[in-house]
C-alpha positions as CSV (number, residue, x, y, z in Angstrom):
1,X,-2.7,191.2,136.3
2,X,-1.5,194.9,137.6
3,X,0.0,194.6,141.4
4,X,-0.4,197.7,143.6
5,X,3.5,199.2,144.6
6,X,4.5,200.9,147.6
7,X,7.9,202.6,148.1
8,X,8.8,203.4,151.7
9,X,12.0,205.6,153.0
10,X,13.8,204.1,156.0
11,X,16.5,205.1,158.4
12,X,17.1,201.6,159.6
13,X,17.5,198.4,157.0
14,X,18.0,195.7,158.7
15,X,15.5,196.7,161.5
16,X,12.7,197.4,158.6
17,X,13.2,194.2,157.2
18,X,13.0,192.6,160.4
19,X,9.6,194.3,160.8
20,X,8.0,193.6,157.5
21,X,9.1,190.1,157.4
22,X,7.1,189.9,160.3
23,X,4.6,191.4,158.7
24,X,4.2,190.0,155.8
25,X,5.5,186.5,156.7
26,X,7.6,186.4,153.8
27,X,11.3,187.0,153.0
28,X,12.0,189.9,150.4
29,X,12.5,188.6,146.6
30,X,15.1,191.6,146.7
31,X,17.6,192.4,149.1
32,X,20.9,195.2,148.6
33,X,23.0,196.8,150.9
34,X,20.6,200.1,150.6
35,X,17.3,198.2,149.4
36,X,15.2,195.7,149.9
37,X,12.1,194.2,147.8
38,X,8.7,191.9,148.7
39,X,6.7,190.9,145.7
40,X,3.6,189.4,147.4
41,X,0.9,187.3,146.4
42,X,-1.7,188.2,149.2
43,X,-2.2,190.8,149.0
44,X,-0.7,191.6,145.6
45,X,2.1,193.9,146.2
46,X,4.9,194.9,145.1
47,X,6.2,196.4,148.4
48,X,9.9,198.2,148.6
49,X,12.1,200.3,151.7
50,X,15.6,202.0,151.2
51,X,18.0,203.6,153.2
52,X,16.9,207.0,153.8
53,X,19.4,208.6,156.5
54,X,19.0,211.8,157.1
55,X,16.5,212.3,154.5
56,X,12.4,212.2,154.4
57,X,11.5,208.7,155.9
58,X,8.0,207.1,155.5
59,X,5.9,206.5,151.7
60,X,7.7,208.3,149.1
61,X,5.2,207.4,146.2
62,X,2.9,204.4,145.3
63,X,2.0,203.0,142.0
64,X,0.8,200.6,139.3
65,X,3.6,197.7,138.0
66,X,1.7,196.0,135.2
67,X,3.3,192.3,133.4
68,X,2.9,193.4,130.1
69,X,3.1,196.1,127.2
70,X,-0.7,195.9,127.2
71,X,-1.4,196.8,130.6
72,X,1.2,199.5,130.3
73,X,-0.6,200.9,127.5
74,X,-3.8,200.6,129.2
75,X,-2.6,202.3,132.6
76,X,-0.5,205.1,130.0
77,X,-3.8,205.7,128.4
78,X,-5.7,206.0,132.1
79,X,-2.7,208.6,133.2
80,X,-3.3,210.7,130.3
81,X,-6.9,211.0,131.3
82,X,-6.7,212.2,134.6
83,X,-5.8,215.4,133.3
84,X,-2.8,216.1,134.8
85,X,1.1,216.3,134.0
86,X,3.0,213.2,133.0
87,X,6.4,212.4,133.3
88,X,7.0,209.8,130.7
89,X,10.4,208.4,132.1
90,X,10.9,205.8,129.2
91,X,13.5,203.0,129.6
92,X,15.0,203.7,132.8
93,X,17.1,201.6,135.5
94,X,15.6,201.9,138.7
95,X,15.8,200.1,141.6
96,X,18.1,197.6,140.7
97,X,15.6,197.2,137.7
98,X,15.6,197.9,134.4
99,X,11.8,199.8,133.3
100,X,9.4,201.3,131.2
101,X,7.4,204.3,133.2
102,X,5.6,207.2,133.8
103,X,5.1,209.4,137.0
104,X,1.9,211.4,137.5
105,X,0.9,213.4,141.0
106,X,-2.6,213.1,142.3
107,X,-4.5,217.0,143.2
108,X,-3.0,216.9,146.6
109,X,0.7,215.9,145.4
110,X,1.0,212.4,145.9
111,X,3.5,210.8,143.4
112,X,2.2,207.8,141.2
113,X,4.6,205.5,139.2
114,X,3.0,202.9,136.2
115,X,5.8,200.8,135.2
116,X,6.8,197.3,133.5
117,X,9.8,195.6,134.9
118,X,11.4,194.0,131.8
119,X,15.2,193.1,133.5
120,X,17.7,193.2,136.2
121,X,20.5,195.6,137.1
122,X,23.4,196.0,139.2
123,X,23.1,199.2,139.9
124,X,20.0,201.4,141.7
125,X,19.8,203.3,139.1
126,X,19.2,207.4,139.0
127,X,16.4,209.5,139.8
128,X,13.1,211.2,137.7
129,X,13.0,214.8,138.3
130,X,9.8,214.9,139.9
131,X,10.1,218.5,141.5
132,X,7.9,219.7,137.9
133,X,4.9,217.6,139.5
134,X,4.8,218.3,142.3
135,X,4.7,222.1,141.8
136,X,2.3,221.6,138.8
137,X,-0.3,219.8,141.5
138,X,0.8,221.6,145.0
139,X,-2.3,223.4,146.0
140,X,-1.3,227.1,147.0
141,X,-3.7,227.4,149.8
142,X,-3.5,223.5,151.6
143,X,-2.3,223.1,154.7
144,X,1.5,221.5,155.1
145,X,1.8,221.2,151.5
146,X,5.3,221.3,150.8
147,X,5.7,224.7,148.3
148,X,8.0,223.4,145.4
149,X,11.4,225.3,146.6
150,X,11.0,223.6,149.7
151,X,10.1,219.8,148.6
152,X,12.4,217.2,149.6
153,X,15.1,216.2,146.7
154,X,13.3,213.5,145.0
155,X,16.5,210.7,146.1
156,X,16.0,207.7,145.3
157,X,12.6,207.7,144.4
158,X,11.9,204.5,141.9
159,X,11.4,201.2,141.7
């Protein structure tokens, strides 16, 4: 069974788990000096903040974690035919997590990650260069779309 993934930029982690504990009435599964995790049951999320100082707070991208190699494959396939570029990461450590993935960018520029989680790590892990999707899907004409040379650095963008 897939589980829908949000990844949200903070400024403040101890207040933002605060909050979403709150919120969600649950601890986090996950919980680092820069990061923190909730894998919920209802509803089925896998829901994520880090430390953003300074940098662009609020969702950085949203996405797709599957259980298996099967649903992987099915969601790779489904990527593929939306027509649009793919980032096939591979094996990556993200996250404290060690993954399989792929990024894709809706129309509008919205960052979508499928991935399996097959491990732990010590270690957050580095960073897709995301940049070449976003100025693949940027539309030239829409308001407040960020134009590529002036899109955020994609930090720590992954789980």
């Amino acid at each position: 069974m897939k589980r829908f993934h949000v990844h949200v930029g903070v400024t403040d982690l101890d207040r933002s788990i605060a909050f979403y504990n709150e919120l969600f009435g649950a601890e986090p599964a996950v919980v680092k000096s820069d990061y923190a995790k909730w894998m919920l049951e209802d509803p089925r999320i896998n829901f994520a903040v880090s430390l953003r100082e300074g940098a662009s707070k609020g969702i950085e991208h949203v996405g797709l974690q599957v259980e298996n190699g099967d649903e992987l494959a099915e969601v790779y396939a489904r990527l593929k035919a939306a027509d649009r570029p793919v980032l096939e990461e591979g094996a990556t450590t993200c996250c404290y997590a060690k993954s399989e993935k792929s990024w894709i960018a809706d129309p509008d520029g919205v960052m979508w990650e499928a991935f399996l989680t097959d491990g732990e790590s010590t270690t957050y892990g580095g960073n897709p260069d995301l940049a070449q999707l976003a100025s693949a899907n940027a539309a030239s004409d829409a308001c407040c779309a960020p134009k590529a040379a002036d899109a955020p650095a994609p930090s720590p963008s992954c789980c």
